[in-house]
Wavefront OBJ file of the C-alpha trace (Angstrom):
o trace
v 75.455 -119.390 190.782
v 78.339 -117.089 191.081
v 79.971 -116.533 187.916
v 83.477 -114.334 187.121
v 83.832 -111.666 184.536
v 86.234 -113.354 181.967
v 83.417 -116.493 182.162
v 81.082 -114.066 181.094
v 83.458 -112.518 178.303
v 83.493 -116.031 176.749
v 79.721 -116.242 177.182
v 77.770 -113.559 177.253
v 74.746 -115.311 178.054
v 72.328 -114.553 181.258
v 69.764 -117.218 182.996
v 68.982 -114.896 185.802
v 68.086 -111.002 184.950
v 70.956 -109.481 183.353
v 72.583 -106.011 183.015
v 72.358 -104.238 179.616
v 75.005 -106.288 177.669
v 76.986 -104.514 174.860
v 76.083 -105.558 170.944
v 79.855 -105.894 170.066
v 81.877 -108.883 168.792
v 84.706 -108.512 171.101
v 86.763 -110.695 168.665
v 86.275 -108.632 165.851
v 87.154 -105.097 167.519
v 90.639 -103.340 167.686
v 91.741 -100.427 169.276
v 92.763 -97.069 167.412
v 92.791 -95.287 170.449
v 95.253 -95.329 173.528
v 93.932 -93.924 176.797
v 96.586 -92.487 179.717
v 94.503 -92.812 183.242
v 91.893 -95.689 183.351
v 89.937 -94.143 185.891
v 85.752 -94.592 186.956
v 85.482 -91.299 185.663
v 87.014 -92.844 182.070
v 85.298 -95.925 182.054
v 81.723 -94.252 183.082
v 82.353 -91.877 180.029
v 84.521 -91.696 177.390
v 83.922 -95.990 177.208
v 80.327 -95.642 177.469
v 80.069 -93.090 173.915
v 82.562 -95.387 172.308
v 80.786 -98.567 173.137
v 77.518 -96.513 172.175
v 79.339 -95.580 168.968
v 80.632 -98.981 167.832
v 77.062 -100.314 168.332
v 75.085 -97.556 166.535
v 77.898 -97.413 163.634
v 79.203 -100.738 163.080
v 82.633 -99.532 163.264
v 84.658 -101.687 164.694
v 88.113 -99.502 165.460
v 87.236 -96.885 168.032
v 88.467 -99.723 171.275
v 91.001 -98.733 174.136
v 94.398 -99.874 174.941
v 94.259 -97.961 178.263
v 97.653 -97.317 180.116
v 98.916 -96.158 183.407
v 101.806 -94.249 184.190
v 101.121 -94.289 187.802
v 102.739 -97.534 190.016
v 99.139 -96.853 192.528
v 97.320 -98.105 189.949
v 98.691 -101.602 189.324
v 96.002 -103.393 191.621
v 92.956 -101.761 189.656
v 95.099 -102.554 186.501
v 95.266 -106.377 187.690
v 91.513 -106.703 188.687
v 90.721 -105.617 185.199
v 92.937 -107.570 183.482
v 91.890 -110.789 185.767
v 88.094 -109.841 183.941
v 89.156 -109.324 180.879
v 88.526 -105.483 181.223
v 84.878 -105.908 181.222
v 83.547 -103.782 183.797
v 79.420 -103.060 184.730
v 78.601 -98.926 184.532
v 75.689 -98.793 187.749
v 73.557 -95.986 186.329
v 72.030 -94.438 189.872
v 68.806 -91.913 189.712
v 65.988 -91.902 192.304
v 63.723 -89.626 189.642
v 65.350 -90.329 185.858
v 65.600 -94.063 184.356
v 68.576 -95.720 184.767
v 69.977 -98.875 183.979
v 73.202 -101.302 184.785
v 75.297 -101.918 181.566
v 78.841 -103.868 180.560
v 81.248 -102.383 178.797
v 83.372 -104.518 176.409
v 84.959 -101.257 175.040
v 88.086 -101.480 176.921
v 90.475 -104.161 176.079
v 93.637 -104.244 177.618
v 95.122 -101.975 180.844
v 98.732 -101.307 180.762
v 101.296 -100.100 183.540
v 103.954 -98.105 182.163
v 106.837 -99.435 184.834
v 105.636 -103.213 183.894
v 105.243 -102.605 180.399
v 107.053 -100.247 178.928
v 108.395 -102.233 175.713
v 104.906 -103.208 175.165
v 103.397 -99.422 175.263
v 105.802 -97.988 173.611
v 104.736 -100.518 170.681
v 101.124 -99.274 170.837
v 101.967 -95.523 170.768
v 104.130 -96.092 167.656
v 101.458 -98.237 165.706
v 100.131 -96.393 162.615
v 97.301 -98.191 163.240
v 97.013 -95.553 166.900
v 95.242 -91.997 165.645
v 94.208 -90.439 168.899
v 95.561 -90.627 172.449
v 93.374 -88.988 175.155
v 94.100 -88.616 178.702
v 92.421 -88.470 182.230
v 95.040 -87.637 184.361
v 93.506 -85.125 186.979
v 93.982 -81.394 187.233
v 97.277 -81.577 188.815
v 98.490 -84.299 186.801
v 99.502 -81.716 183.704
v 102.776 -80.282 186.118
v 102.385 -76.790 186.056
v 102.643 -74.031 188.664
v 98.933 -72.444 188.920
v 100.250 -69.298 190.221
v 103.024 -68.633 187.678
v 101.472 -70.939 184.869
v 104.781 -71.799 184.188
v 105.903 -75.937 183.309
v 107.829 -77.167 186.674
v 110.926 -78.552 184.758
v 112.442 -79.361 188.386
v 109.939 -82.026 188.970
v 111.905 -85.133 189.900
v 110.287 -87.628 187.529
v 110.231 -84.838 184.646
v 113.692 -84.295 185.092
v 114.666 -88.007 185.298
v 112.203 -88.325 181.445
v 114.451 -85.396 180.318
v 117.681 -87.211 181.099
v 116.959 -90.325 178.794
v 119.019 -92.542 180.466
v 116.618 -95.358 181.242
v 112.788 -95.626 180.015
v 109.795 -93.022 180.711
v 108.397 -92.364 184.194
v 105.828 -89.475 182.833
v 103.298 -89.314 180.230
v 104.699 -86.409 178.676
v 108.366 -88.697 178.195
v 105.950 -91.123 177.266
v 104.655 -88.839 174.398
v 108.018 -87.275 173.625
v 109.668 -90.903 172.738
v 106.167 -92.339 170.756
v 106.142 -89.245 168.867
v 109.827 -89.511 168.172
v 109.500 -92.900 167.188
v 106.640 -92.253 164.662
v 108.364 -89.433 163.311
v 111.862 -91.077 162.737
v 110.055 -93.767 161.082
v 107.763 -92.115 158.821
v 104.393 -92.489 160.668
v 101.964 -89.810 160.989
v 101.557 -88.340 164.773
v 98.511 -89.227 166.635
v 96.138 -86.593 168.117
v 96.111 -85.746 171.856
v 92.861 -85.232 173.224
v 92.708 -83.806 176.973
v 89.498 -85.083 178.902
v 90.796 -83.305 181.804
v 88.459 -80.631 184.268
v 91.416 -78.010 183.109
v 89.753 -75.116 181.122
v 91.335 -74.619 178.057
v 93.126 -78.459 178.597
v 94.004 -79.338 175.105
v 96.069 -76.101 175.286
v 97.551 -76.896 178.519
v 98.788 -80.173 177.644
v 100.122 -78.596 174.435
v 102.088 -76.160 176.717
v 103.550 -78.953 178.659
v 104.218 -81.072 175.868
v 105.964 -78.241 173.947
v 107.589 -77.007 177.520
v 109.239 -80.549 177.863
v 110.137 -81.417 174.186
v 112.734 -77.918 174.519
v 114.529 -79.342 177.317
v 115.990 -82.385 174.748
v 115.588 -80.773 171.452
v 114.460 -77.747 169.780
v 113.929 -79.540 166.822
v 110.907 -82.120 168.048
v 109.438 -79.134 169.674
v 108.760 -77.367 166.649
v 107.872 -80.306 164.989
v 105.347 -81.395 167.740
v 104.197 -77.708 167.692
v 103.481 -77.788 163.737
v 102.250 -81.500 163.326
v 100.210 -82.517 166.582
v 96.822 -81.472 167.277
v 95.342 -81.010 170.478
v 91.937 -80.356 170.742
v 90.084 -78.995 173.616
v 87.624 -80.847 175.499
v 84.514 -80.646 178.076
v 83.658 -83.843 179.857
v 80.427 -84.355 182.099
v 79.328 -86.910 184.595
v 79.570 -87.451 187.830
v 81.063 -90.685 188.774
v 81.863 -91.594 192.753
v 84.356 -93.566 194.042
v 83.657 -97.096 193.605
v 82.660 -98.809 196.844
v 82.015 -102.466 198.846
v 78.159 -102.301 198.115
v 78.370 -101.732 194.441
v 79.933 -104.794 194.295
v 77.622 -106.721 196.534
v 74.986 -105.369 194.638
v 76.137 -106.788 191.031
v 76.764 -109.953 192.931
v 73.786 -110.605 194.102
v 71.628 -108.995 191.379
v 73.101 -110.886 188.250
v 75.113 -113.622 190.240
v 78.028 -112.646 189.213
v 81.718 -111.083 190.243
v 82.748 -107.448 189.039
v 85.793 -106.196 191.189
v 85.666 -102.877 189.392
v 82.049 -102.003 188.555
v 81.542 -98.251 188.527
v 78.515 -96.272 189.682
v 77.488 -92.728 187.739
v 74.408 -90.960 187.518
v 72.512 -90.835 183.978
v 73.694 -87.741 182.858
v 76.940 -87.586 180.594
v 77.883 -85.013 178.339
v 81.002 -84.165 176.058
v 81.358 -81.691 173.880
v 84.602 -81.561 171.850
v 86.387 -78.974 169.814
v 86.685 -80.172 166.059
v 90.388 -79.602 165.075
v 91.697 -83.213 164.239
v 94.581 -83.861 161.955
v 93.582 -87.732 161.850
v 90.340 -88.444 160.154
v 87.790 -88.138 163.501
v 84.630 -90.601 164.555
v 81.711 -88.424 163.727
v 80.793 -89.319 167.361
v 78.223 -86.392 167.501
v 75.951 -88.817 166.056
v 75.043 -89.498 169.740
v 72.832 -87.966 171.911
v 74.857 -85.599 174.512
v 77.979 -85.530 171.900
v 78.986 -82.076 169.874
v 82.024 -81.297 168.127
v 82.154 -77.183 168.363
v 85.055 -74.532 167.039
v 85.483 -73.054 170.564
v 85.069 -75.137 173.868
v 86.029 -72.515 176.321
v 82.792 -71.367 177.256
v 81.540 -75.106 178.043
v 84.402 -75.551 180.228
v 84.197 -72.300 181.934
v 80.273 -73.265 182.399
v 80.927 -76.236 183.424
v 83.952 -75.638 186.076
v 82.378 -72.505 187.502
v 79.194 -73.839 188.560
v 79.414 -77.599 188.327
v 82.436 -78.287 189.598
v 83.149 -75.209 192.035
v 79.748 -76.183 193.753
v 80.637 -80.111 193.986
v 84.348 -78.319 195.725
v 83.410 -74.505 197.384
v 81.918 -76.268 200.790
v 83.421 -79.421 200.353
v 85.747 -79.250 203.438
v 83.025 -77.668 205.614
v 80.506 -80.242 205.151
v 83.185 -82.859 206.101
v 83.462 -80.901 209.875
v 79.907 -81.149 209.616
v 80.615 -84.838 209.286
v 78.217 -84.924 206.239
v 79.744 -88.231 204.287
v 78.573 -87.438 200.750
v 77.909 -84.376 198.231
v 74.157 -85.814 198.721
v 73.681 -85.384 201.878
v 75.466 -81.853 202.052
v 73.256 -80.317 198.799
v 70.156 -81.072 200.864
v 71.456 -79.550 204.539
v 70.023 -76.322 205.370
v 72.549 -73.906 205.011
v 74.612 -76.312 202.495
v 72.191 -76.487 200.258
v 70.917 -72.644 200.165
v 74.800 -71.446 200.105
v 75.466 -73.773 196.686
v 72.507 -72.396 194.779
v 72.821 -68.901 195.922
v 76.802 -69.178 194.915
v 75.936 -70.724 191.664
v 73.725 -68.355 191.070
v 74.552 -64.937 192.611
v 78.310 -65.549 192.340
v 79.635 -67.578 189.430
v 77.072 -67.269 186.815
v 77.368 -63.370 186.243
v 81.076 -64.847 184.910
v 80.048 -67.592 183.053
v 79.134 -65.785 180.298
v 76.980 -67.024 177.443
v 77.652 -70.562 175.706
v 76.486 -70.939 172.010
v 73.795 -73.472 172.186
v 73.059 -73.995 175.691
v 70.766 -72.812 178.189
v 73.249 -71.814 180.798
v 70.658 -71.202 183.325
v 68.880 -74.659 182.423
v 72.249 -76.394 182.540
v 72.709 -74.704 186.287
v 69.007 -75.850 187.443
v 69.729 -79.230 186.089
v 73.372 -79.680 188.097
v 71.247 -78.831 191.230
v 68.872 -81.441 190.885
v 71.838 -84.042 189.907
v 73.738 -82.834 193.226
v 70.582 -83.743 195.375
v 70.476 -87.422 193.859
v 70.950 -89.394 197.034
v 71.691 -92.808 195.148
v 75.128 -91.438 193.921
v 77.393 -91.677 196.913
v 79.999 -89.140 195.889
v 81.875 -88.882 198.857
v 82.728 -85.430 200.390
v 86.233 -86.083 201.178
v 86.599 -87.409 197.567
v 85.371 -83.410 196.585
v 88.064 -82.212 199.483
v 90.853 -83.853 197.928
v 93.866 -81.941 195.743
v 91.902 -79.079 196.476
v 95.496 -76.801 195.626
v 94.660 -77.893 192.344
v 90.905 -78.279 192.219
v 90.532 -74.465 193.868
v 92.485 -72.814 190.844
v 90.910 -74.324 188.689
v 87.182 -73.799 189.739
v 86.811 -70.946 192.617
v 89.794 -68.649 191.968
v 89.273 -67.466 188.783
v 85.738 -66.497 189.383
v 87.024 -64.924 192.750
v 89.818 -63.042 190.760
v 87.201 -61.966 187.749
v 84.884 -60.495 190.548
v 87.841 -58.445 191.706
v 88.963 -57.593 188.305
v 85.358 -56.530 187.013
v 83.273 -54.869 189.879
v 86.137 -54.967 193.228
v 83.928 -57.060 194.567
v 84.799 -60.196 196.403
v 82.434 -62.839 196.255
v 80.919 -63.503 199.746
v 80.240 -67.111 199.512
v 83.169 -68.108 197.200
v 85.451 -66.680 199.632
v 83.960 -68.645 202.322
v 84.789 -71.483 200.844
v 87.770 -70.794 200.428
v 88.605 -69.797 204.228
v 86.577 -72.984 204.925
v 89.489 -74.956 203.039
v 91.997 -73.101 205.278
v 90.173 -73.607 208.513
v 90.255 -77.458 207.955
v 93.488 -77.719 207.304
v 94.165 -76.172 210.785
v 92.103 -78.673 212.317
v 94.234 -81.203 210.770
v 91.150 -82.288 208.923
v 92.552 -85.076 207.039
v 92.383 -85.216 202.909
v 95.160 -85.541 200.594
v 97.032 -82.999 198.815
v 100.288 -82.907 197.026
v 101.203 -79.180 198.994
v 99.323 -80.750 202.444
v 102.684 -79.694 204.470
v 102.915 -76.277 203.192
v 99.218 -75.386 203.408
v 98.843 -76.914 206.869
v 101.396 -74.600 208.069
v 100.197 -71.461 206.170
v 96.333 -72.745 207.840
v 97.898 -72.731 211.146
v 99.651 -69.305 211.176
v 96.720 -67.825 209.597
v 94.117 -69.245 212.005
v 96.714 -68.512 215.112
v 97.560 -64.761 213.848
v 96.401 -63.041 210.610
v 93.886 -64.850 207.639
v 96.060 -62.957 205.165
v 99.065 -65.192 206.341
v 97.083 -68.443 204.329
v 96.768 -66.265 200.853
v 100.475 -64.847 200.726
v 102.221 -67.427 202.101
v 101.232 -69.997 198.876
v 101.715 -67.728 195.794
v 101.554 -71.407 194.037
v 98.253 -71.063 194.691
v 96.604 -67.673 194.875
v 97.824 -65.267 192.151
v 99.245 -61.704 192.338
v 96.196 -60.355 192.083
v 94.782 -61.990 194.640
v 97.763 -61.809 196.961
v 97.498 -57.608 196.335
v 93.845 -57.219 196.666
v 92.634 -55.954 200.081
v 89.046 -56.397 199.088
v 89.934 -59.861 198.626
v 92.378 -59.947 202.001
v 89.784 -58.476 203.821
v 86.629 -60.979 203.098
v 89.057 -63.830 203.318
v 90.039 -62.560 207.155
v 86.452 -61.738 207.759
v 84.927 -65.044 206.567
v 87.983 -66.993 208.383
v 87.001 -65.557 211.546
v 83.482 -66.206 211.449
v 84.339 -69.689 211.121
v 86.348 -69.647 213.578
v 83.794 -67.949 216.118
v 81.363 -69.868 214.769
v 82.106 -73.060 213.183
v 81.368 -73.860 209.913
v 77.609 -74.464 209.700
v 76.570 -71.379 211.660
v 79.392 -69.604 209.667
v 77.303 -70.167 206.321
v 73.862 -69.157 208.015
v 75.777 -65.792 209.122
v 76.904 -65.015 205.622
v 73.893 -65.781 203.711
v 72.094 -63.645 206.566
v 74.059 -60.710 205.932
v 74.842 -61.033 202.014
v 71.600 -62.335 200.811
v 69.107 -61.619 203.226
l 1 2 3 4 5 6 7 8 9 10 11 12 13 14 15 16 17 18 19 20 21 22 23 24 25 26 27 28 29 30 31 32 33 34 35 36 37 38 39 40 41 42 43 44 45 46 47 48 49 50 51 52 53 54 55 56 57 58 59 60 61 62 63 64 65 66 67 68 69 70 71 72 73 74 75 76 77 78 79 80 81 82 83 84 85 86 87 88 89 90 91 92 93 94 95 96 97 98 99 100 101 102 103 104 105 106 107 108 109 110 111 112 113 114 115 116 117 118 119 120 121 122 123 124 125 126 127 128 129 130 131 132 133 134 135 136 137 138 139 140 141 142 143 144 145 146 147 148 149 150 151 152 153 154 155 156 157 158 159 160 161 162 163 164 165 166 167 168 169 170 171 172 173 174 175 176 177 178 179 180 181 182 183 184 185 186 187 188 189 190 191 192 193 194 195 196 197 198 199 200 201 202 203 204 205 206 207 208 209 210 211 212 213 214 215 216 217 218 219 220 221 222 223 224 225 226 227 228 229 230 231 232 233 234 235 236 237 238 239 240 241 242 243 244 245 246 247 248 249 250 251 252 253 254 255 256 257 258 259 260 261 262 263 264 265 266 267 268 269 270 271 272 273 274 275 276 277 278 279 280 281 282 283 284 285 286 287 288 289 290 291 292 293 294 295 296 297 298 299 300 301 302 303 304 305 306 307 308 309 310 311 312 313 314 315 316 317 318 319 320 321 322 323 324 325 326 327 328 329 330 331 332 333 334 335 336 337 338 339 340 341 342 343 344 345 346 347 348 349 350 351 352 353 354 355 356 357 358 359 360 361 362 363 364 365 366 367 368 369 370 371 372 373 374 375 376 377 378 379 380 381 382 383 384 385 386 387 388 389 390 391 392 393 394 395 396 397 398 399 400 401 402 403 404 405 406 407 408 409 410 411 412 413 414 415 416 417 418 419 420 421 422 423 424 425 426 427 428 429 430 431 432 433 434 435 436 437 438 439 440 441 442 443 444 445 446 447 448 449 450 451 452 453 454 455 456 457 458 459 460 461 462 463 464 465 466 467 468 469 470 471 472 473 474 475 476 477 478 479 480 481 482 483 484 485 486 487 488 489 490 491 492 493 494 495 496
């Protein structure tokens, strides 16, 4: 018999086999923390160590009033609401145990333009001590190229204005913070959860960027009384899709409208400056509170995520459908390792405590997992803000350090360019301006592409003929070529 979610929240009690169900009074937990961007990625991770936490501790605090500041997200928002914001996490391994578990951790899911009065209430609570945030790489508004805040931004600009309520998270933050502050109540902490190196600096640039455009003052007082610890977060979690559903349904006979697959892995590791008293949430397995998190996050972004990104666009002219199927394709899968290795590592650096090496053998292995369905033009999308973050710097640190550019890397990158000619579609925020810097470069000069989106690639990069000139080269062998013979030919003649 079919049952729904918010049945199940009232009775958590299975006839048939059952997912792992969580050891938490739901009526006796409350939620000290406020979440901006209730995505899979979220709800596979951050939720999961909380729930963990609650269970392991008995504390009873550590719940989620999650929010949206995004109008896109209203239907997801609604589904969870209709289930109570109980949700099933689909663990998916062919080689390491995994299981299928609800999470109860979550308890309400707010949209800012619905319910603003109501938010606004939650971020001013004393009883609120940490705010964290998954809001993408481009979500934090600033120019990669220039690193500079984009004040001009439309919705920034309307936040800065204060003539009607908040369209951005960072108004959001301003007002809350003003709130708390006029009335006596301690700040919260901001914790970044983002795939942004350095992102609990970032978000304290923006923060600090928009709070001078309204008043000195709060900027200084944000700057000395808000702390905003860095972060690296770890698993990879696909897009939700029809047969995840189907699968719950007829498993456990019942309905989840937003279950969300993952593999086992999961990982966080979390730099310990807190101004509110902290969970000691590094009593979990795969949890660490450090002093520095910058060489996790470079780690993790330079081989993790650039190899999940590098060949993304090539493998979808390939018309390979997921990250799967791609990291086991001959040449896919030789070009990822041999980049990982041979390209980004040397720049990694070491990372107190970790095997660097071990943590790049193991991300191979999780890439090949064909039961995660990661989809390939999920990897190709916002890839003006994904690239900056993950290829480029390695590219530009390669340049810097030994004028070398990386073969592979760069191939990537012309890869990204050569799609966009094709009118390969996958969404971007810049798609018009890159799709006419693709199609000049692939019609006349490769060099067009690079110095034609200083947004994007930075002076270095525009000014380095080493870098010009493997970008042209690598362009035209896909062009010549196409994009799978293209990869053969440069592994061929770089790493014979």
């Amino acid at each position: 018999m079919e049952r729904s979610m918010d049945t199940l929240n009232n009775n958590l009690q299975f006839k048939e086999e059952s997912p792992v169900l969580p050891r938490l009074d739901r009526s006796k937990i409350s939620s000290s923390i406020v979440h901006i961007g209730v995505g899979n990625f979220h709800r596979s991770h951050q939720e999961t160590f909380l729930q963990r936490y609650m269970e392991e501790t008995g504390r009873t605090d550590l719940a989620v009033y999650g929010i949206s500041v995004r109008d896109n997200d209203k239907a997801l928002a609604q589904m969870l609401n209709a289930q109570d914001c109980l949700y099933t996490v689909l663990e998916q391994s062919d080689k390491e145990d995994a299981r299928d578990y609800l999470v109860s951790s979550l308890l309400s899911y707010a949209v800012l333009s619905e319910n603003y009065k109501q938010i606004m209430e939650k971020l001013c609570d004393p009883t609120t001590t940490l705010v964290s945030l998954t809001v993408t790489e481009g979500g934090y508004n600033f120019n990669d190229s220039t690193g500079e805040f984009q004040t001009e931004n439309p919705d920034i600009q309307h936040d800065i204005a204060q003539k009607s309520e908040t369209k951005t998270f960072y108004g959001l933050l301003y007002e809350s913070l003003k709130t708390r502050r006029e009335k006596g109540i301690p700040p919260f902490d901001l914790l970044s959860c983002d795939n942004v190196e350095k992102n609990g600096e970032i978000l304290k640039k923006g923060l600090l960027s928009f709070a001078s455009q309204i008043s000195k003052e709060m900027e200084e007082w944000i700057h000395k009384n808000v702390a905003f610890p860095c972060s690296m977060v770890d698993r990879i979690t696909p897009l939700t899709s029809q047969e995840d559903k189907e699968y719950i349904q007829k498993k456990y006979s019942y309905i989840d409208n937003c279950p969300v697959p993952c593999e086992p892995f999961i990982l966080w590791v979390i730099e310990d400056h807190f101004n509110n008293p902290r969970p000691d949430l590094d009593k979990l397995e795969n949890v660490y509170f450090v002093q520095d998190v910058s060489p996790h996050e470079k780690m993790k972004m330079r081989l993790l995520n650039a190899g999940h990104v590098v060949f993304s666009h090539m493998a979808l002219l390939e018309g390979l459908e997921y990250s799967s199927d791609f990291m086991r394709a001959y040449p896919f899968d030789i070009a990822v390792e041999k980049m990982m290795r041979e390209e980004a590592l040397p720049f990694v650096g070491e990372v107190p405590g970790f095997d660097v090496t071990g943590f790049l053998n193991n991300t191979i292995q999780r890439f090949k997992n064909p039961k995660i369905k990661d989809q390939t033009l999920r990897l190709a999308t916002d890839t003006s803000n994904r690239t900056t973050k993950f290829i480029l710097p390695t590219i530009e640190d390669s340049i810097v350090r030994i004028n070398k550019a990386p073969p592979l890397l760069t191939l990537g990158v012309a890869g990204w360019c050569y799609a966009l000619s094709e009118g390969l579609e996958f969404a971007d925020i810049l798609r018009e301006s890159l799709v006419e810097a693709a199609g000049k470069a692939v019609r006349s000069e490769g060099r067009i592409f690079i110095q034609a989106l200083p947004e994007i690639f930075t002076k270095t990069l525009r000014e380095s003929p080493v870098f010009i000139d493997c970008f042209e080269e690598s362009l035209k062998r896909i062009c010549d070529n196409g994009p799978q013979r293209a990869l053969s030919l440069t592994l061929e003649k770089y790493y014979p």
